[in-house]
C-alpha positions as CSV (number, residue, x, y, z in Angstrom):
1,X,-11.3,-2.3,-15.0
2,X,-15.1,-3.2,-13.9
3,X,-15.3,-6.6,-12.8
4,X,-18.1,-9.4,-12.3
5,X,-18.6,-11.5,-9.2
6,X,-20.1,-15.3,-9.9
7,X,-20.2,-17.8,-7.7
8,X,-19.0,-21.0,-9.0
9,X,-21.7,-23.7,-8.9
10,X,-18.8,-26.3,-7.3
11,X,-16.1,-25.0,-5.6
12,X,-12.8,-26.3,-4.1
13,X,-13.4,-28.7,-1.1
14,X,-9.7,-27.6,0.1
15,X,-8.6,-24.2,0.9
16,X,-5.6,-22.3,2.2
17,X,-6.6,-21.0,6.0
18,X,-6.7,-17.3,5.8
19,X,-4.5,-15.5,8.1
20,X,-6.2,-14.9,11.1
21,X,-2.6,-14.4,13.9
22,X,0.1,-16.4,13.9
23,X,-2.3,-19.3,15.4
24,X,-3.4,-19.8,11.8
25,X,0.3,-20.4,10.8
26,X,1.6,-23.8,12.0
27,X,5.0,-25.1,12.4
28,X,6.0,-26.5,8.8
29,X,6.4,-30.5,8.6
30,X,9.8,-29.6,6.3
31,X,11.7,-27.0,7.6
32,X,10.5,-27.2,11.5
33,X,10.4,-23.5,11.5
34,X,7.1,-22.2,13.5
35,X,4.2,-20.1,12.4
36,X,5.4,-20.5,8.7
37,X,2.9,-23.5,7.5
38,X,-0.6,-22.6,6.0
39,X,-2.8,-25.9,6.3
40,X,-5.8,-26.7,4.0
41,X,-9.2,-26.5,5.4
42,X,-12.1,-29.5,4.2
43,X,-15.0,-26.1,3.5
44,X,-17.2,-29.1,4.3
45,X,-16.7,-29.8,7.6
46,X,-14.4,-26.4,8.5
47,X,-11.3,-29.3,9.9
48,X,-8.0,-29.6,9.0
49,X,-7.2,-32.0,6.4
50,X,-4.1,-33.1,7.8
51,X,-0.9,-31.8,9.5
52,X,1.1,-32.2,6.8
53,X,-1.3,-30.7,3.8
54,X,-0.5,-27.1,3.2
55,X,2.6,-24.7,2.3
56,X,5.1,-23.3,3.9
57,X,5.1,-19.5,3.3
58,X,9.3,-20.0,3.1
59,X,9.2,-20.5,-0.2
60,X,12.6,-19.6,-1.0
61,X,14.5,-21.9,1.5
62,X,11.9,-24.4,2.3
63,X,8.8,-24.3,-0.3
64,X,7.6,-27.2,1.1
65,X,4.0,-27.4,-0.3
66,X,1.6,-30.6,-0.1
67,X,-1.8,-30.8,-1.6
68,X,-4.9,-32.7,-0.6
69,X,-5.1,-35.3,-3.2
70,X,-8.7,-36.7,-4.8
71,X,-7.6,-40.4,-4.3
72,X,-9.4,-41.0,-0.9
73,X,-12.7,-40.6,-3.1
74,X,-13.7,-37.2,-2.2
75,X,-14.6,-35.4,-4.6
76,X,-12.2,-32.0,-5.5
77,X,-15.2,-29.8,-6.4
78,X,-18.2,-29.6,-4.9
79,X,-20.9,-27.8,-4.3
80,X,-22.2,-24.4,-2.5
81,X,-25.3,-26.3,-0.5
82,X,-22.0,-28.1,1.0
83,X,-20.3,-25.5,2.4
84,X,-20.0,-24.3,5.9
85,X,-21.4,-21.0,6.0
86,X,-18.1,-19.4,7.4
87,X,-16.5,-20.1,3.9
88,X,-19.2,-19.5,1.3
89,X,-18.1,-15.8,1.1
90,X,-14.5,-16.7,0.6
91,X,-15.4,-19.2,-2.6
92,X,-17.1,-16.3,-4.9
93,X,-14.6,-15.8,-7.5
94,X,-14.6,-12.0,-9.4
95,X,-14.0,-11.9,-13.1
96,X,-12.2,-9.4,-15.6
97,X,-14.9,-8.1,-17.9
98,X,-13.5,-9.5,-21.6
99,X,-14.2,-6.7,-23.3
100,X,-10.6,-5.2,-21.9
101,X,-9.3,-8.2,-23.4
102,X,-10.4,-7.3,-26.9
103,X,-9.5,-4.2,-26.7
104,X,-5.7,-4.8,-25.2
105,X,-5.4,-6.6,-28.3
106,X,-6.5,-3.7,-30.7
107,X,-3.9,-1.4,-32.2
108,X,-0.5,-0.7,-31.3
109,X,2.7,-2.9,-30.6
110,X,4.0,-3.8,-27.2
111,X,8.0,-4.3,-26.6
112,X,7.9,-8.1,-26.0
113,X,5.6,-7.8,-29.9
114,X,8.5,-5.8,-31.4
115,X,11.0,-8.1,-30.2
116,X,9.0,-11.2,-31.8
117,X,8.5,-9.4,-34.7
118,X,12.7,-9.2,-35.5
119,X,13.2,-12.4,-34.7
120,X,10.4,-14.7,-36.0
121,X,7.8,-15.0,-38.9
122,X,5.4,-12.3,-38.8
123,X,2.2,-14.6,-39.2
124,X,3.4,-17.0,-37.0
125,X,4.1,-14.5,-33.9
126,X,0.2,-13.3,-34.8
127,X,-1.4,-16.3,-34.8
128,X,0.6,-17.7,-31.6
129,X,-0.5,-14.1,-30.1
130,X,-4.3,-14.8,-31.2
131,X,-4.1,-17.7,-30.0
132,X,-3.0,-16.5,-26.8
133,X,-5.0,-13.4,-26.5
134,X,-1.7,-11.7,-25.4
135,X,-2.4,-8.1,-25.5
136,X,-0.4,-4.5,-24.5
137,X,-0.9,-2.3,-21.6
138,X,-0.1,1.1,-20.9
139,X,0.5,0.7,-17.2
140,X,4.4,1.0,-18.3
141,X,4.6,2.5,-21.9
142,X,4.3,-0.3,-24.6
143,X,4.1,-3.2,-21.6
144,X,2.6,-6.5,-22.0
145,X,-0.6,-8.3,-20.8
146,X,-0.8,-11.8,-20.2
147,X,-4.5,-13.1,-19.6
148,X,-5.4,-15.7,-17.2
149,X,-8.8,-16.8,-19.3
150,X,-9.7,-20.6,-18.1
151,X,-11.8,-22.7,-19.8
152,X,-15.2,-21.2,-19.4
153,X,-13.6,-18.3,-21.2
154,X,-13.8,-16.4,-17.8
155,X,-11.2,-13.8,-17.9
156,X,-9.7,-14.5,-13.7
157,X,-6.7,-11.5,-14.0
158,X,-4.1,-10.5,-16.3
159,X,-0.1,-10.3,-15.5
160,X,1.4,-6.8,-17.2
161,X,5.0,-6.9,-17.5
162,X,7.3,-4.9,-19.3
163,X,10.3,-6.1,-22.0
164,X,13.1,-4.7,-23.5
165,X,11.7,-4.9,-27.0
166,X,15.4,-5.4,-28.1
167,X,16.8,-8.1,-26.0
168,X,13.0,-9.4,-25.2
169,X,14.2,-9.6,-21.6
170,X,11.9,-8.2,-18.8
171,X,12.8,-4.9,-17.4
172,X,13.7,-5.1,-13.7
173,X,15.5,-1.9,-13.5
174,X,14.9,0.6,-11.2
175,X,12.2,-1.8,-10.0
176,X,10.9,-5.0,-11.6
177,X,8.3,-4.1,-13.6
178,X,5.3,-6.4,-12.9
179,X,1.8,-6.1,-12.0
180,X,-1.5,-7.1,-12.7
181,X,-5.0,-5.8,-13.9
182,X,-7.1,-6.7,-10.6
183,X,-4.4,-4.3,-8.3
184,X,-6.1,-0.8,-8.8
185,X,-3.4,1.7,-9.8
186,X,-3.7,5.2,-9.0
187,X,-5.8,6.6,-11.5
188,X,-8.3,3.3,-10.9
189,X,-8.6,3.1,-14.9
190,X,-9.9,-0.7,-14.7
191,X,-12.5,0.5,-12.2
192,X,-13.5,-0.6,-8.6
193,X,-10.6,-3.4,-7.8
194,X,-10.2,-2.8,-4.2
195,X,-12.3,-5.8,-3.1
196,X,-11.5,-7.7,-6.1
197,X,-11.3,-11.9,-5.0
198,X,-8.9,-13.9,-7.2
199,X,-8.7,-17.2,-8.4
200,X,-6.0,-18.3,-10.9
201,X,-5.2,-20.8,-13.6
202,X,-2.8,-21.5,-15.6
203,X,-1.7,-19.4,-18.6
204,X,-3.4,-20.9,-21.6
205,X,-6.2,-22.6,-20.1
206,X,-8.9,-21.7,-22.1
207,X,-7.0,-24.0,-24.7
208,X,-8.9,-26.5,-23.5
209,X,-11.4,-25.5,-25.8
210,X,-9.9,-27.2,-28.8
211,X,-11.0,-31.0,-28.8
212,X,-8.2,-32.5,-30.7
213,X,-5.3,-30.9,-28.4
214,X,-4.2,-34.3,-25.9
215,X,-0.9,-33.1,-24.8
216,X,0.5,-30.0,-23.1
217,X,3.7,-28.7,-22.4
218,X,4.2,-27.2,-19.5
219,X,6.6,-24.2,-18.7
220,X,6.9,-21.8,-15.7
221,X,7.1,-18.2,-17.5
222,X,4.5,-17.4,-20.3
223,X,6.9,-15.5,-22.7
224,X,8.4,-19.4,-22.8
225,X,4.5,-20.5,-23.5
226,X,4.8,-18.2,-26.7
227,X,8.3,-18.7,-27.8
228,X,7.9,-22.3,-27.8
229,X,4.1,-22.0,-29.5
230,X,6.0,-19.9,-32.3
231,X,8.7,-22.8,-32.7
232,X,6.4,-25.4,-33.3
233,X,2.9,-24.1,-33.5
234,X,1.2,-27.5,-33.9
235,X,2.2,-28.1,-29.7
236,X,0.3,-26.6,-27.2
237,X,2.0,-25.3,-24.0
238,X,0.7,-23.7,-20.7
239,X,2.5,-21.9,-18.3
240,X,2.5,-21.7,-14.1
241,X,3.1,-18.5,-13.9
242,X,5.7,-19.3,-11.5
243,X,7.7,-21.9,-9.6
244,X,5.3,-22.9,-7.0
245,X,2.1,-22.6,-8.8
246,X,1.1,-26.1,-9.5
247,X,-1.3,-27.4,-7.4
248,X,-4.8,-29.3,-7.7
249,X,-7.1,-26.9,-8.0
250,X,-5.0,-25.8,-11.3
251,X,-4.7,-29.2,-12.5
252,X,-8.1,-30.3,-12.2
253,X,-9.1,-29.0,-15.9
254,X,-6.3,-30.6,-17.5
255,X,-6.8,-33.9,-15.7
256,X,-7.9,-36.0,-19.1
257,X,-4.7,-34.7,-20.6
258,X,-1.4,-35.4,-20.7
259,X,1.0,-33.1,-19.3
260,X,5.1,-32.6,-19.6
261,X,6.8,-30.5,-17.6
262,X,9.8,-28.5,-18.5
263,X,11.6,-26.6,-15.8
264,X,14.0,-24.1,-15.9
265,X,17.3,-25.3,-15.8
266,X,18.8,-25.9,-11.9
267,X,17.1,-26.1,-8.7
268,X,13.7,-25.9,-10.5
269,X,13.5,-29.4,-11.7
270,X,13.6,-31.2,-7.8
271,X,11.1,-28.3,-6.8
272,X,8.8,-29.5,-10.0
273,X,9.7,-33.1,-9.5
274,X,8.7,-32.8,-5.9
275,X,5.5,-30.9,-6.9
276,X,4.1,-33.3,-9.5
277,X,5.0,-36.8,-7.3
278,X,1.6,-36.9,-5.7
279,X,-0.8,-36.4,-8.7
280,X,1.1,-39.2,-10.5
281,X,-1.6,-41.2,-9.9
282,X,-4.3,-39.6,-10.9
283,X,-3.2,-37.8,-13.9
284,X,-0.9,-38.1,-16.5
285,X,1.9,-36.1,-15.6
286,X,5.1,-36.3,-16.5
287,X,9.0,-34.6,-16.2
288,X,10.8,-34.0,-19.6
289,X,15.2,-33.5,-18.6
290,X,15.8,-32.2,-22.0
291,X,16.3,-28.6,-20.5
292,X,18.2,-30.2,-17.4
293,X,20.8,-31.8,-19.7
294,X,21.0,-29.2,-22.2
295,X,24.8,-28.1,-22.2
296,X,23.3,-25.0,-24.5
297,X,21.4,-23.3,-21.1
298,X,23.0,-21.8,-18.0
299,X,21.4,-22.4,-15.0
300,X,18.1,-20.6,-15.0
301,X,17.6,-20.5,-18.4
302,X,14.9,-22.1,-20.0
303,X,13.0,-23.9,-23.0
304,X,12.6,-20.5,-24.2
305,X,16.2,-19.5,-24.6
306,X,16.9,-22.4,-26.3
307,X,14.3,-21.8,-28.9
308,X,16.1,-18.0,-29.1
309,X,19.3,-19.9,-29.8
310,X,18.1,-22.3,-31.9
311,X,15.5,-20.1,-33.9
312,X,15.5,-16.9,-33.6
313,X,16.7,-15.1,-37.0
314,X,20.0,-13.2,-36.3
């Protein structure tokens, strides 16, 4: 897929040190293990920020993570000018060229489509779809696109996954199948990705760009994103994209709304609970236990499944 490189005008103050050697990975604050913490680097001044402001790269037995917070009075975002020369290169940000997304939304039906279409109003699952620009992919026969577009209407990446279109499951069988649009597959149909520089957001950013919306939900997975939008399509919801994506830099755009997390069911909610503690203070953030205490949902189910059991036409 051809891309597009822009520079932002303001970039992150705070980044992730690349690895450079297992000097660049520091012992984690959380876990004690060594040579497992990534710290966050002030581009300003090329320092450390602190020694306990990073992530530890254990994610699934530690996933201690700790972000620099805006409440010292720095600002999150500023600009190039600022920027030590060792790290202007890193903040140039490439972008999918939109006219992929159009088209991924053109004829045809994915699975994850089919399965929506059996179970809910037709309209409904279009318009939520529209409003999502979810489109298919052929990477897997019939598979699904999820675009990252934020709220410039920059297109960052897309997720592909494929579904059972009859149990609207994902299909991880031989191998999970997930990938994205900026990883080049072997017949390089989106074009040059090789170098390709990525910076996420959240699924459903580009919502943004409807004045009147003041609260989100937030869910981890963006099928849930969908299935909940087609439940109740006056709400709004976002999605991670996973358990550990919620940091600043993704929050920032949403930080004149309010947001309510819903975790999946189990471990998730202490690991979201823990995540959102620190930005408290500066945004309106907030931790909804209606999954948590749902005796309906098995652990690691979600929102989502409980709209399936509660709506979804037999």
């Amino acid at each position: 897929m051809a891309k597009e490189a822009k520079p932002f005008t303001k970039v992150p103050r705070y980044r992730l040190e690349k690895y450079s050697g297992k000097n660049s990975r520091h012992t984690c604050p959380s876990c004690g293990h060594k040579n497992v913490f990534s710290r966050f680097i002030d581009v300003t001044t090329g320092e450390y920020v602190a020694d306990d402001v990073g992530r530890c790269n254990r994610e699934e037995r530690c996933g201690f993570q700790k972000s620099p917070s805006a409440a010292d009075g720095k600002e999150f975002y500023v600009t190039t000018k600022k920027v030590k020369k060792a790290y202007v290169e890193d903040e140039i940000t490439h972008l999918i060229n939109p006219k992929f997304v159009v088209k991924s939304m053109g004829s045809g039906m994915d699975n994850f489509t089919s399965y929506l279409m059996k179970h809910f109003d037709h309209d409904v699952v279009r318009d939520i779809l529209r409003r999502y620009r979810v489109g298919i992919d052929n990477l897997w026969e019939n598979s699904t696109v999820f675009w990252q577009i934020d709220q410039n209407w920059d297109v960052r990446t897309g997720k592909i996954m494929l579904y059972d279109e009859n149990t609207g499951k994902r299909v991880k069988q031989p191998y999970n199948h997930i990938s994205w649009v900026h990883v080049p597959d072997k017949n390089n149909k989106f074009g040059n990705t090789h170098d390709f520089s990525l910076t996420q957001c959240f699924f459903g950013e580009h919502l943004l760009n409807i004045d009147e919306i003041t609260t989100f939900g937030v869910v981890e997975s963006e099928k849930t994103a969908i299935l909940c939008s087609i439940a109740n399509p006056d709400s709004y919801w976002i999605a991670t994209g996973g358990v550990q994506n919620i940091n600043e830099e993704r929050l920032l755009p949403f930080k004149d709304k309010k947001l309510v997390f819903y975790p999946d069911k189990g471990k998730a909610f202490k690991v979201w609970e823990d995540k959102i503690a620190p930005f408290k203070g500066d945004y309106d953030v907030s931790m909804s236990n209606s999954v948590e205490n749902s005796k309906e949902l098995k652990e690691g189910e979600d929102i989502g499944d409980l709209v399936i059991y509660k709506f979804a036409k037999k």
